[in-house]
N, C-alpha and C positions, 0 to 999 in steps of 0.2 A: 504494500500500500504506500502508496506516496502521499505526499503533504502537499496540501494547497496554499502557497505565500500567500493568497491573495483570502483565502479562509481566515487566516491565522493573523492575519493583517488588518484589514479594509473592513469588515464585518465588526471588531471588536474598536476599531478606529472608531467607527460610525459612531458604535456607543456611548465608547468614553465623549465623543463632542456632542453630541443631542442630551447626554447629562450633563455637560460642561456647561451646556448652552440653561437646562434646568435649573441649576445649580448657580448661577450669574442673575437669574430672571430674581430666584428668591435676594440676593445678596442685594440687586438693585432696591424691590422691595424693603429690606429689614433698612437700609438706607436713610430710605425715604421715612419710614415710620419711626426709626430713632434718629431723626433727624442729624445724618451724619455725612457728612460730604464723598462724594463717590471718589473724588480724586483724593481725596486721603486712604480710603479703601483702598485704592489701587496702591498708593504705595507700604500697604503691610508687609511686614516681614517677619520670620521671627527669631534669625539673629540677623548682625547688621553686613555678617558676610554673606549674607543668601540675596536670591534675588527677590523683589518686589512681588506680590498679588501679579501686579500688571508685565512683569517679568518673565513670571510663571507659564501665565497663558502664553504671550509670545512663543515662548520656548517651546512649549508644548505643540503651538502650534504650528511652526516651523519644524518641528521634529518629525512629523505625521507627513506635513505636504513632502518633506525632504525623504523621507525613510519611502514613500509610495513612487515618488516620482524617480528616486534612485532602482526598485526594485522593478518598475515599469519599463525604468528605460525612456521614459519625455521628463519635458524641461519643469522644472518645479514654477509653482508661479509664482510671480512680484509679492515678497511680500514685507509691509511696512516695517521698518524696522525700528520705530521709535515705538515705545513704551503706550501702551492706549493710557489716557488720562480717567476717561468715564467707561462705566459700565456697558452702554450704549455700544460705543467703537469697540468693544471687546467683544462683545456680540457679533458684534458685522464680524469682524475677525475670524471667530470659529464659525460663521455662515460661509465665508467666504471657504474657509479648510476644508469642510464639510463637504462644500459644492466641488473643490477640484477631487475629494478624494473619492466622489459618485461618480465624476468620469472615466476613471479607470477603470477598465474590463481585465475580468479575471485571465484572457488570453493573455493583456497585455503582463501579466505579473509572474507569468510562467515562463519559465525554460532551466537550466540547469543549476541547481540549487549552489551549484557549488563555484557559479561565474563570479567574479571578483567586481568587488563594491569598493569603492573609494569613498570612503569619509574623512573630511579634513573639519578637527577640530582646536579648538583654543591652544589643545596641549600637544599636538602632532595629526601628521597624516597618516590615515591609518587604513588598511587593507585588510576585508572579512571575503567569508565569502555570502555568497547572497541568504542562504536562510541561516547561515553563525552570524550576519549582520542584523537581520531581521531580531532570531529568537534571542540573541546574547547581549545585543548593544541598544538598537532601535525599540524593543517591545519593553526594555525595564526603563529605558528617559521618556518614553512618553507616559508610561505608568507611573514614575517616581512625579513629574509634572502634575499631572494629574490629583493625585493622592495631596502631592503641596498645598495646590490648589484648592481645596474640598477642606484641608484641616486649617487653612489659614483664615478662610471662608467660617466656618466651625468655631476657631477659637474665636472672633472676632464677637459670634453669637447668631451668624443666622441659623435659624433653625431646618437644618439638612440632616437627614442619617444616611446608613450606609444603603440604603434601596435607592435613593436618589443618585447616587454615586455609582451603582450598579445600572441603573437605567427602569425604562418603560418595561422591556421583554422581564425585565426580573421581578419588577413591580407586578406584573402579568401573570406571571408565573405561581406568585405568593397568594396571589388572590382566587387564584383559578384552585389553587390547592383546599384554600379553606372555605370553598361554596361546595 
């Protein structure tokens, strides 16, 4: 049996940004009703060498267009590279992630697990091959983002658990169990 990148990928991608996108909606909310300014939200952190709220997403979300667009093989898209200040633009942000990573066809994400990725970051350029890229490098930084994201959201005090965080399909899933 072989493994599908684009299973193991693009599907749980989806997730994590349709709860990301959940997960922002409330934060904008809790906001507005503790009367708290979103550009200060955006710049939480929780220590002072981590990056930002608005950091987080970034990163997260460039991690995703970069990690699909590398395993596809097309060009990643434009994407902004200053910090979103409001809640609003971080939205469009994971809209925009969302919408390129629905383009891709599961053809496109296939061929030999083991063709060589090129990842160039802060700390070196670095060579995997396509699913040791995918499962060892790319699936725990957009996780670890993710997870940042959600507890920084969390300590702050919107009110999120872990089924928001999981998504709609699991939300789905709990409810269908218990009727």
């Amino acid at each position: 049996m072989s493994i599908s990148m684009y299973a193991i990928s693009v599907p749980p991608y989806q997730q994590m940004l349709s709860s990301l996108d959940f997960v922002l909606e409330r934060a904008s909310e809790f906001a507005r009703e503790q009367g708290i300014n979103e550009g200060d939200l955006m710049q939480r952190r929780f220590a002072h060498d981590m990056f930002t709220l608005a950091e987080q997403i970034r990163h997260g979300c460039m991690q995703l267009s970069f990690t699909i667009a590398r395993l596809a093989g097309v060009d990643a898209p434009d994407i902004q590279m200053e910090p979103d200040t409001n809640i609003a633009d971080a939205r469009a942000r994971v809209a925009e992630t969302l919408a390129f990573i629905n383009s891709v066809t599961p053809e496109q994400m296939e061929g030999d697990p083991e063709r060589i990725v090129d990842v160039k970051t802060r700390l070196a350029a670095l060579k995997f091959g396509a699913l040791e890229h995918l499962v060892h490098y790319a699936n725990p930084q957009v996780y670890f983002h993710m997870t940042t994201i959600y507890d920084l959201l969390r300590a702050e005090g919107v009110q999120i658990g872990k089924g928001d965080f999981l998504g709609d399909d699991f939300k789905a899933m709990i409810a269908a169990a218990n009727s």
